[in-house]
MILUMMI-338759 format. One line per 5 residues: number of its first residue (from 0); for each residue y, x, z of N, C-alpha, C. Coordinates in Angstrom, 2 decimals. Layout:
N
NUM = Y:X:Z:Y:X:Z:Y:X:Z | ...
//
This chain:
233
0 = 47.65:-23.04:-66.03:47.10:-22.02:-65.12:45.71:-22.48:-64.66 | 44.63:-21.50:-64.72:43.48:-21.84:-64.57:42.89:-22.00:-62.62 | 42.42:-22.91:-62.39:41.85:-22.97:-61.18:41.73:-21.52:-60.27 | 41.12:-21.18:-60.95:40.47:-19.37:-60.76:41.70:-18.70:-60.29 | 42.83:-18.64:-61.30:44.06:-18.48:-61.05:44.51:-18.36:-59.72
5 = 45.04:-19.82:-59.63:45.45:-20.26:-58.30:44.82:-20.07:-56.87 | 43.85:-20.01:-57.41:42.74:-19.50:-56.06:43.23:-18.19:-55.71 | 43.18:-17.15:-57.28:43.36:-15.83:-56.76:44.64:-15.18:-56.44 | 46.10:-16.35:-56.43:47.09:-16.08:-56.34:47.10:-16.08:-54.71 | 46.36:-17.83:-54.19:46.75:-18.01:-53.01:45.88:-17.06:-51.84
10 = 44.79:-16.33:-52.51:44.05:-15.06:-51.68:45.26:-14.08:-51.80 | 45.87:-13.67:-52.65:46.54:-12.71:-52.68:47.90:-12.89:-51.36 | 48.51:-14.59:-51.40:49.14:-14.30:-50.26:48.73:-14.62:-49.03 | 47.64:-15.17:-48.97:46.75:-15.35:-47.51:46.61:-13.79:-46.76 | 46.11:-13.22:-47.71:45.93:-12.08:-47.63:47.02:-10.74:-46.93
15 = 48.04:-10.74:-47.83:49.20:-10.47:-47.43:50.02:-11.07:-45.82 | 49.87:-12.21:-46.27:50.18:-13.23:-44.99:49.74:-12.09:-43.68 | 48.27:-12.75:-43.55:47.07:-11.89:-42.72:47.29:-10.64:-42.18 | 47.99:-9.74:-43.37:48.41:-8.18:-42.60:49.96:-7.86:-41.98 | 50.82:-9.14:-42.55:52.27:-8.87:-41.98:51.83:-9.34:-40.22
20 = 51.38:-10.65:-40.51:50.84:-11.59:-39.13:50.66:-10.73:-38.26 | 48.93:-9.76:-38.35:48.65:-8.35:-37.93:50.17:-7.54:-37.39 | 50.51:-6.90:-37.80:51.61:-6.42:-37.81:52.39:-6.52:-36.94 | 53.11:-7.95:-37.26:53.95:-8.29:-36.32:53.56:-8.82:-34.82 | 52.24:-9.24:-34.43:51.70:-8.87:-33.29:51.28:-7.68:-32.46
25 = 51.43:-6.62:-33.24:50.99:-4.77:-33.50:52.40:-4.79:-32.55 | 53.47:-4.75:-33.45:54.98:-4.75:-32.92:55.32:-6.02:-31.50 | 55.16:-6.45:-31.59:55.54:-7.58:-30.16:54.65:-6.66:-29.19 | 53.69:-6.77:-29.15:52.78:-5.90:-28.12:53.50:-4.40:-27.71 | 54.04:-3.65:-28.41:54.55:-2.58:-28.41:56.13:-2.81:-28.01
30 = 56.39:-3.50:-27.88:57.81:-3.47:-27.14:57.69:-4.56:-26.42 | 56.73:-5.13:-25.98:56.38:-6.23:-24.84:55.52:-5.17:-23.68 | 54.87:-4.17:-24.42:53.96:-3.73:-23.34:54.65:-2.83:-23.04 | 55.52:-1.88:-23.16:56.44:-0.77:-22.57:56.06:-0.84:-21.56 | 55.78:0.78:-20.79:55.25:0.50:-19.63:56.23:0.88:-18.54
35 = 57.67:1.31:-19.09:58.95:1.05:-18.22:58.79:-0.02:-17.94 | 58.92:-1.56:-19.31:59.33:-2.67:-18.97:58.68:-3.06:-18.72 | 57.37:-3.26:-18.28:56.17:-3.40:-17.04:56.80:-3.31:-15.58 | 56.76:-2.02:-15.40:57.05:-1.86:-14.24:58.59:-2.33:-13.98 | 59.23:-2.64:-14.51:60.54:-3.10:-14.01:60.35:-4.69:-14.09
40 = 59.67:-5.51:-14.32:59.04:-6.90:-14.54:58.35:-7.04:-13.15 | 57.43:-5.77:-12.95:56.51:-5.70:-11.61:57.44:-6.17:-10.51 | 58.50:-5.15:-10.40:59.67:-5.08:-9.60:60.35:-6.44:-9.16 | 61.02:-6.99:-10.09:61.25:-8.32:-10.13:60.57:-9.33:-9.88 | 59.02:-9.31:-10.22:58.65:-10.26:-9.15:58.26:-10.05:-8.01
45 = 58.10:-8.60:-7.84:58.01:-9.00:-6.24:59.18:-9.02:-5.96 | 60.26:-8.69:-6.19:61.60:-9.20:-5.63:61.82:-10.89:-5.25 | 61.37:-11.27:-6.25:61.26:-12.88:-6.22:60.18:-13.18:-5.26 | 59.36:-12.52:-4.91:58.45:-12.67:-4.12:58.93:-12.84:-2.56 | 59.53:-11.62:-2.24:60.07:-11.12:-1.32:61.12:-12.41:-0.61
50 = 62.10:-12.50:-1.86:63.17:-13.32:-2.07:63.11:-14.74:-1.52 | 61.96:-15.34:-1.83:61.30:-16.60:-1.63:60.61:-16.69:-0.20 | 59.97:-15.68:0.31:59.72:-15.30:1.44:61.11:-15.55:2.77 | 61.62:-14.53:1.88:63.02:-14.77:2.98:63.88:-15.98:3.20 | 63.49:-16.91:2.61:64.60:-18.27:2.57:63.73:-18.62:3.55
55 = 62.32:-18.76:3.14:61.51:-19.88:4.54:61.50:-19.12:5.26 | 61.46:-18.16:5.77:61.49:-17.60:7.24:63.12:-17.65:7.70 | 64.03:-18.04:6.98:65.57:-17.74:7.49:65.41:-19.76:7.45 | 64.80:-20.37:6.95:64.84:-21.96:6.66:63.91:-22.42:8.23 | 63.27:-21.85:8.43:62.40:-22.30:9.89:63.31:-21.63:11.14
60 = 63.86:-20.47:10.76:64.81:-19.92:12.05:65.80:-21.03:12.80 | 66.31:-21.47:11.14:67.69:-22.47:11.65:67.20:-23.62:12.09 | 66.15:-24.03:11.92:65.64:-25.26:12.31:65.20:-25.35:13.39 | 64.39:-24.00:13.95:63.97:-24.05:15.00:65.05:-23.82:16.13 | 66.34:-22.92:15.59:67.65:-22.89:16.80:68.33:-24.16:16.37
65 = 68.23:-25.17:15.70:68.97:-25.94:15.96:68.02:-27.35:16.22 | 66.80:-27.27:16.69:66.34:-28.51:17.72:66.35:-27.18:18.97 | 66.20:-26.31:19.20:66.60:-25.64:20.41:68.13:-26.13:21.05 | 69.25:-26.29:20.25:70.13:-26.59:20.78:70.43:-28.12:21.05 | 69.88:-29.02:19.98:69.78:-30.34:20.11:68.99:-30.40:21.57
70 = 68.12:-29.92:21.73:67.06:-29.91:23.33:68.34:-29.68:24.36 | 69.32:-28.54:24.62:70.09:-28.19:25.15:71.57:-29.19:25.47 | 71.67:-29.34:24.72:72.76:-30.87:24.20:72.36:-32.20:25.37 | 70.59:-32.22:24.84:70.18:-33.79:25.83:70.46:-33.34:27.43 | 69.64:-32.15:27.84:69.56:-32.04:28.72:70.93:-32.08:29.83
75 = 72.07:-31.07:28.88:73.46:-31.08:29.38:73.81:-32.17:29.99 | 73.56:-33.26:28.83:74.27:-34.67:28.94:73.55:-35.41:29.72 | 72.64:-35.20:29.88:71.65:-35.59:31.54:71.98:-35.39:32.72 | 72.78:-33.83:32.66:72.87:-33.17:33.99:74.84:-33.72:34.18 | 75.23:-33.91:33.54:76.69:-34.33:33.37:76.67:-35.49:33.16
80 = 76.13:-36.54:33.04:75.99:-37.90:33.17:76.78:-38.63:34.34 | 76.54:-37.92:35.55:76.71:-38.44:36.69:75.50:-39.73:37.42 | 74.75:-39.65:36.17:73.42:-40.67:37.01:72.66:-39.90:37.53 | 72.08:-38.81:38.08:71.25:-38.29:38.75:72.22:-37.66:40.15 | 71.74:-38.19:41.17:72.39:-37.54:41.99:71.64:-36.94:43.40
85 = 70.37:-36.65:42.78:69.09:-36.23:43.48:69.24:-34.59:43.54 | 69.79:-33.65:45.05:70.06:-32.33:44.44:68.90:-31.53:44.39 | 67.75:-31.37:44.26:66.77:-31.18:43.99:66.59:-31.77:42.12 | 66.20:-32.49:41.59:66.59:-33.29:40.49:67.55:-32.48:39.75 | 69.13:-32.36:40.17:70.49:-31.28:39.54:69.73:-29.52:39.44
90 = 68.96:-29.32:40.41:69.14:-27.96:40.33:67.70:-27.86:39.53 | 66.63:-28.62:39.23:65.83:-28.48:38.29:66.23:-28.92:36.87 | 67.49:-29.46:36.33:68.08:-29.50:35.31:68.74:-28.40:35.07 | 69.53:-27.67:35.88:70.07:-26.56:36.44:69.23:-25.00:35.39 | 68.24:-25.04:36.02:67.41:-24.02:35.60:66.96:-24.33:34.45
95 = 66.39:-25.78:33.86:65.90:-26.00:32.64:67.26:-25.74:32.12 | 68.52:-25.89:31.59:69.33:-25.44:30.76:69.46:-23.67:30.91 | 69.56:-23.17:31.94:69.26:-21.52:32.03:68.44:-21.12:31.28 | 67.31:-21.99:31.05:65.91:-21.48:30.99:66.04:-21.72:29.33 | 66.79:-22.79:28.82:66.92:-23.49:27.17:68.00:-22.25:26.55
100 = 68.84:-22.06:27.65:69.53:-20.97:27.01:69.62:-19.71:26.43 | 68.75:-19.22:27.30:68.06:-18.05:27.23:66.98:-17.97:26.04 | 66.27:-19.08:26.03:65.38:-19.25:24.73:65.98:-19.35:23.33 | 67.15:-19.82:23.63:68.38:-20.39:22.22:68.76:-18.99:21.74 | 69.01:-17.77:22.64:70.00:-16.88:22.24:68.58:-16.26:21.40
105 = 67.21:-15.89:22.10:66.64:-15.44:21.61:66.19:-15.96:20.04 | 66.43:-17.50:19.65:66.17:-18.20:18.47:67.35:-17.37:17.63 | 68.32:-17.38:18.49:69.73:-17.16:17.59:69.67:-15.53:16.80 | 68.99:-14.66:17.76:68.94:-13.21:17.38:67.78:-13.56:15.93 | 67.02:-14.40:16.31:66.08:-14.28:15.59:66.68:-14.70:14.06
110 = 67.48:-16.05:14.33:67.78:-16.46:13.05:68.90:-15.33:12.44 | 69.77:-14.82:12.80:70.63:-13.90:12.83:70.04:-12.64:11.94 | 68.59:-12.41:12.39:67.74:-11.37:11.33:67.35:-12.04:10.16 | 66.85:-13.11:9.91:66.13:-13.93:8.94:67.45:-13.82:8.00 | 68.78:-14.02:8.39:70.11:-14.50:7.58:70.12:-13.50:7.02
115 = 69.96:-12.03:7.89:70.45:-10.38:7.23:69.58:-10.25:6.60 | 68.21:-10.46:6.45:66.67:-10.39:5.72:66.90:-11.17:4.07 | 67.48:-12.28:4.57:67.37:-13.13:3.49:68.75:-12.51:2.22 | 69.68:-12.57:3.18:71.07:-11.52:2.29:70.68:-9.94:1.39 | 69.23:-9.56:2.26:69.33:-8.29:1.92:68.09:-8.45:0.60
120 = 67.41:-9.67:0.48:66.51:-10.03:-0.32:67.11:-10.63:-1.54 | 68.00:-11.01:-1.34:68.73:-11.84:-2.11:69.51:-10.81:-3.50 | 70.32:-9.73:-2.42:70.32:-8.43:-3.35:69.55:-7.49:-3.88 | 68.68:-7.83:-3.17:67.48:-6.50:-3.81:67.47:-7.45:-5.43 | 66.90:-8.99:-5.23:66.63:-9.59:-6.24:67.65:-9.46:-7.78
125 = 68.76:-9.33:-6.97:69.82:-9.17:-8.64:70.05:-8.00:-8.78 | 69.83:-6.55:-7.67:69.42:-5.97:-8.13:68.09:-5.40:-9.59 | 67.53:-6.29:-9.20:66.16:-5.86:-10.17:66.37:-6.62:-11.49 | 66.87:-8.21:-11.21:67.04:-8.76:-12.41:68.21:-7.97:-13.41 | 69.09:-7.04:-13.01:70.14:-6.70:-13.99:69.25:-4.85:-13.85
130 = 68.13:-4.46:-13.25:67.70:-3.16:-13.97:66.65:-3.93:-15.13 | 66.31:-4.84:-14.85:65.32:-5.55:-15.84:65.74:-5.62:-17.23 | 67.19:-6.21:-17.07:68.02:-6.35:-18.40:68.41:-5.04:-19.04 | 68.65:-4.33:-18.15:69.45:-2.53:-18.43:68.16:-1.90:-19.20 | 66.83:-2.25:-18.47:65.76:-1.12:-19.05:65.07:-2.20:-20.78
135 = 65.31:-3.68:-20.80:65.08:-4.21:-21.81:65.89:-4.42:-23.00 | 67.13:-3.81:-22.65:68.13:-2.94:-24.00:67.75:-1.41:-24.01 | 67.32:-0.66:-23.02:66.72:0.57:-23.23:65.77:0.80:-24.48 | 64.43:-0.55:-24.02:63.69:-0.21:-24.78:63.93:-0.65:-26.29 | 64.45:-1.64:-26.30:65.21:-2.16:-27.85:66.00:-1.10:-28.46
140 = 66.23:-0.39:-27.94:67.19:0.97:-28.25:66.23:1.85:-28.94 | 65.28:2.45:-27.98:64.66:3.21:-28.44:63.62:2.68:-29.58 | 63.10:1.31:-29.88:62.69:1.39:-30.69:63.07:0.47:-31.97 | 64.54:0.66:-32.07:65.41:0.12:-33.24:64.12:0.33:-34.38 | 63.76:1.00:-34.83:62.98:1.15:-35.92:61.90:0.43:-36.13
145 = 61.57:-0.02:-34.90:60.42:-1.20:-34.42:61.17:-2.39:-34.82 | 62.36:-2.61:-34.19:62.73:-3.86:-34.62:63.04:-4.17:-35.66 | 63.50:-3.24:-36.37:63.95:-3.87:-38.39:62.93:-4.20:-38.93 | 61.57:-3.03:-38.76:60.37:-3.37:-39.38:60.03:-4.85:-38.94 | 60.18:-5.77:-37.55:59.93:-6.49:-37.20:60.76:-7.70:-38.34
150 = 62.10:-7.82:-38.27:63.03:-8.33:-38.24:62.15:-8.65:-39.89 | 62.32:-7.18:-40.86:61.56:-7.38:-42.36:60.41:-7.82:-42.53 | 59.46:-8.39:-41.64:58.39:-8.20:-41.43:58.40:-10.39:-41.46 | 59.08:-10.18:-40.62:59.40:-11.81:-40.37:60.27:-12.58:-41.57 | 60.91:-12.02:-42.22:61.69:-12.94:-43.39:60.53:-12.67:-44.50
155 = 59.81:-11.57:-44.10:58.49:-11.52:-45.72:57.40:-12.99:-45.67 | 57.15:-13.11:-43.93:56.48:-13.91:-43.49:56.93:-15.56:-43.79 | 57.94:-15.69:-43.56:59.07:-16.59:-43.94:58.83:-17.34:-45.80 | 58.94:-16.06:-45.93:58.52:-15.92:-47.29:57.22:-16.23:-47.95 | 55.97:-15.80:-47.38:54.61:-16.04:-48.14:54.28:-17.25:-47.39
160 = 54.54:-17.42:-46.90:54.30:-19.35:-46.24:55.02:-20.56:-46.99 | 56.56:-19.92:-47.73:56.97:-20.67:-48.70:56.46:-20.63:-49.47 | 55.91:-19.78:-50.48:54.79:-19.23:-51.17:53.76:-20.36:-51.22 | 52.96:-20.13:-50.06:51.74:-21.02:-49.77:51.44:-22.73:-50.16 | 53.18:-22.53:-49.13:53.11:-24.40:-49.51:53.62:-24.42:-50.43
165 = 54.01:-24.31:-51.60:54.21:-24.28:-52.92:52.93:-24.40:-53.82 | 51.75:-23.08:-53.38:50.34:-23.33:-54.06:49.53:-24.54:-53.38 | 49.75:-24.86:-52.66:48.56:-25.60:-51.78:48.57:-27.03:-52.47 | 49.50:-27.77:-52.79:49.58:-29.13:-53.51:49.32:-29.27:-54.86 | 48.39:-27.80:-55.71:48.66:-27.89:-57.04:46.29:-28.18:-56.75
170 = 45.83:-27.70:-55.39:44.56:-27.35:-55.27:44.00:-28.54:-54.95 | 42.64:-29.09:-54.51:42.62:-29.92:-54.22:41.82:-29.91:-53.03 | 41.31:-30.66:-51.79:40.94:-30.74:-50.68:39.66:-29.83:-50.68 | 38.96:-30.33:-51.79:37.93:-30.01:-51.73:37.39:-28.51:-52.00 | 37.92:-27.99:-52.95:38.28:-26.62:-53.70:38.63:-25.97:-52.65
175 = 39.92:-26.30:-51.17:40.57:-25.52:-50.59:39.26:-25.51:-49.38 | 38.77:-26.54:-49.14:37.72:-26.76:-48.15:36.00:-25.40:-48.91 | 36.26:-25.19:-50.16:35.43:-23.97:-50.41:35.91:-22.51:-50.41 | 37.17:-22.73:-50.68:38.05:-21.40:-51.01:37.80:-20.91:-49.07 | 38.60:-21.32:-48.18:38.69:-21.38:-46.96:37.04:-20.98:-46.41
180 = 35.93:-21.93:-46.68:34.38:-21.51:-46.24:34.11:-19.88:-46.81 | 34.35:-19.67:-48.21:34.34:-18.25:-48.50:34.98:-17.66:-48.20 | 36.10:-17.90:-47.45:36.91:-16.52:-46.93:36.90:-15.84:-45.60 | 36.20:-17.08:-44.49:35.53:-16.99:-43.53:34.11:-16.08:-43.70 | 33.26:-16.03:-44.37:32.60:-15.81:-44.78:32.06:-14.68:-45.41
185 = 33.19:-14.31:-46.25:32.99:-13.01:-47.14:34.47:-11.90:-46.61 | 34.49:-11.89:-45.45:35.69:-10.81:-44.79:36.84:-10.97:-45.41 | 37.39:-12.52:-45.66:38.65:-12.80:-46.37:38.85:-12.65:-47.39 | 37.87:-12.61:-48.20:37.60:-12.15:-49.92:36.97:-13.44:-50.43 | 37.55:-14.68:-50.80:37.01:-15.85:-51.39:36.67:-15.38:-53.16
190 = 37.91:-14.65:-53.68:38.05:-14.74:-54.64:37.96:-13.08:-55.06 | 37.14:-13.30:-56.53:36.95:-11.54:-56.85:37.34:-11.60:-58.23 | 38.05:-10.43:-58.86:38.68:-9.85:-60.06:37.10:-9.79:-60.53 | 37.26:-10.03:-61.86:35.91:-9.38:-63.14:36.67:-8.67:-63.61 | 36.41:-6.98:-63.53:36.58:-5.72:-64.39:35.21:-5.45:-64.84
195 = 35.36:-4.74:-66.43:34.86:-4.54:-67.54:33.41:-5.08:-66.61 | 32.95:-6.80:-66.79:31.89:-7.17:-66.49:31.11:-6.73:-65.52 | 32.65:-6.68:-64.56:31.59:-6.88:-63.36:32.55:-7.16:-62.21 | 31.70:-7.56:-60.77:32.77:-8.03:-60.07:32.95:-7.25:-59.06 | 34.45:-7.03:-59.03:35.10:-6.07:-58.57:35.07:-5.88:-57.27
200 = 34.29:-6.77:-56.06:34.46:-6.95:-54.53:32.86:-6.24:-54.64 | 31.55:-6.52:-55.09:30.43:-6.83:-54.63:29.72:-5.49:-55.63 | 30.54:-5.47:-56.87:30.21:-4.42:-58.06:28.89:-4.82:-58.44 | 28.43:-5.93:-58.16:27.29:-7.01:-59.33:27.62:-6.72:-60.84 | 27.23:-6.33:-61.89:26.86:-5.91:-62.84:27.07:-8.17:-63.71
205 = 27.69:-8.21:-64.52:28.01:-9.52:-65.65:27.33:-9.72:-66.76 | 26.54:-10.11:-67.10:25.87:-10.22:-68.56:27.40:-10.85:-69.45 | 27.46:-10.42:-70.73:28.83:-10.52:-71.41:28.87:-12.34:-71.14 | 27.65:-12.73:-71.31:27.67:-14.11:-71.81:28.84:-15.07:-70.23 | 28.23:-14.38:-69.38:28.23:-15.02:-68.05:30.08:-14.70:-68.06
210 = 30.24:-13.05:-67.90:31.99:-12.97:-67.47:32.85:-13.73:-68.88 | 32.14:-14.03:-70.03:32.95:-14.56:-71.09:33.18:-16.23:-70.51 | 31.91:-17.00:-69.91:32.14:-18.25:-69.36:33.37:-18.02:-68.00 | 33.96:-16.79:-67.36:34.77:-16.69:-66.50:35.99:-17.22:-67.05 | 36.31:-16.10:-68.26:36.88:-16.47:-68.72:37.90:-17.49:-69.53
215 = 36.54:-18.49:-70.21:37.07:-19.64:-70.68:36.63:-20.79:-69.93 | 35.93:-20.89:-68.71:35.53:-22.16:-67.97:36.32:-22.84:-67.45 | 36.40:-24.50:-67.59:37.52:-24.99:-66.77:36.96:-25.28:-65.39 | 35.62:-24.61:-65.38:35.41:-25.15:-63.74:35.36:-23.35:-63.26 | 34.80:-23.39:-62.06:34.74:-22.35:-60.68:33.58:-21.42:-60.95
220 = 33.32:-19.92:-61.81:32.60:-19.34:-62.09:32.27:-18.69:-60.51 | 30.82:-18.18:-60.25:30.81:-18.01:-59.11:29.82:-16.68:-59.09 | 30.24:-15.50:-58.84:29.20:-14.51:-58.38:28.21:-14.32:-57.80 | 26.89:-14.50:-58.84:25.21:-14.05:-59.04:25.23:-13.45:-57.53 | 25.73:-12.35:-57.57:25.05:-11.64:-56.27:25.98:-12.34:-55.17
225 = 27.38:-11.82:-54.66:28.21:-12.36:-53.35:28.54:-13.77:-53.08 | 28.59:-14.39:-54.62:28.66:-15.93:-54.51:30.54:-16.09:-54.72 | 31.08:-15.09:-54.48:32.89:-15.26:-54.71:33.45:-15.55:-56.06 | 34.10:-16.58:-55.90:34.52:-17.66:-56.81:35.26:-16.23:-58.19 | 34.87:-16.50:-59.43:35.54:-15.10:-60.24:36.55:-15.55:-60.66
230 = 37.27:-14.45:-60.91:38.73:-14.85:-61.79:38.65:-13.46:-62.69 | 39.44:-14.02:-64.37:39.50:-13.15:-65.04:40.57:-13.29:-65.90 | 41.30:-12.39:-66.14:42.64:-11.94:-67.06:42.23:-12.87:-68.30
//
């Protein structure tokens, strides 16, 4: 098999490669971008948003009613000690526990909302995560036809990459290091067919002498006008 050959086999599945690749990013985008499953994604994080919100505000409540009551605790055990026996002294401990108490119940209402806040955040959240799941079999539903093409799309892919590495060890570094510069180069077209003397990408016109050296050369015939490496039957 001639150099030329192999070149124009492995354009052929680069090539191929290149438009399933295309493709199957065409398809991911299209059932990634659903703009149900957008907005039900939206949903969910602010749920998680929300969700996360509500723990630290229900996480500072309890903390703050429970050094409120630790405060309440010392003071008790101050006033019930039996070491103060100053009644002036008793009845200003007196009022500071009135006064701790009254502040405690108000911590307590408070934490008491943060708990119902945080419970009610907590459900909103699995709420959304199981419409998330419900509307992301929706859309798999509706576009079954999306997914086989996908599904065929990926074992072809599977496929011309086995392909590839199969051609790639027969080429050599250097050859692949030109094949690769021309394909960058010439809009993924390294390699061009010679029909009836001439080349088939650029339609440069062959003197017989020149497409007959395509033909039988063991080295890399190269197109006068585009410069793309020729190959010929």
């Amino acid at each position: 098999m001639s150099l030329a050959l192999q070149l124009y086999r492995l354009q052929q599945i680069d090539s191929r490669l290149n438009q399933v690749t295309t493709r199957l990013s065409a398809i991911q985008a299209l059932l990634e971008n659903n703009a149900e499953l957008q907005a039900a994604r939206q949903i969910l994080e602010s749920a998680r948003t929300e969700q996360h919100e509500a723990e630290k505000v229900l996480k500072t409540a309890e903390y703050t009613a429970n050094s409120q009551r630790v405060k309440l605790e010392q003071v008790e055990s101050s006033l019930y000690s039996g070491k103060i026996q100053n009644p002036k002294e008793l009845q200003d401990l007196q009022n500071e526990i009135a006064a701790l108490k009254r502040h405690l119940a108000i911590l307590e209402d408070n934490q008491l909302e943060a708990m119902l806040a945080a419970e009610a955040a907590n459900a909103k959240l699995a709420e959304a995560q199981e419409d998330l799941q419900v509307t992301h079999g929706k859309v798999i539903g509706e576009n079954a036809a999306l997914q086989t093409e996908q599904n065929s799309l990926q074992k072809e892919s599977d496929n011309l990459n086995a392909q590839r590495l199969a051609v790639l060890p027969v080429i050599s570094a250097d050859v692949l290091e030109l094949y690769d510069s021309l394909r960058q180069k010439r809009s993924g077209m390294a390699v061009s067919q010679v029909i009836e003397n001439s080349c088939d990408t650029c339609g440069s016109s062959l003197t017989p002498g020149y497409a007959q050296s395509v033909r039988t050369s063991a080295q890399l015939v190269h197109c006068p006008m585009c410069g793309r490496i020729l190959y010929s039957n």
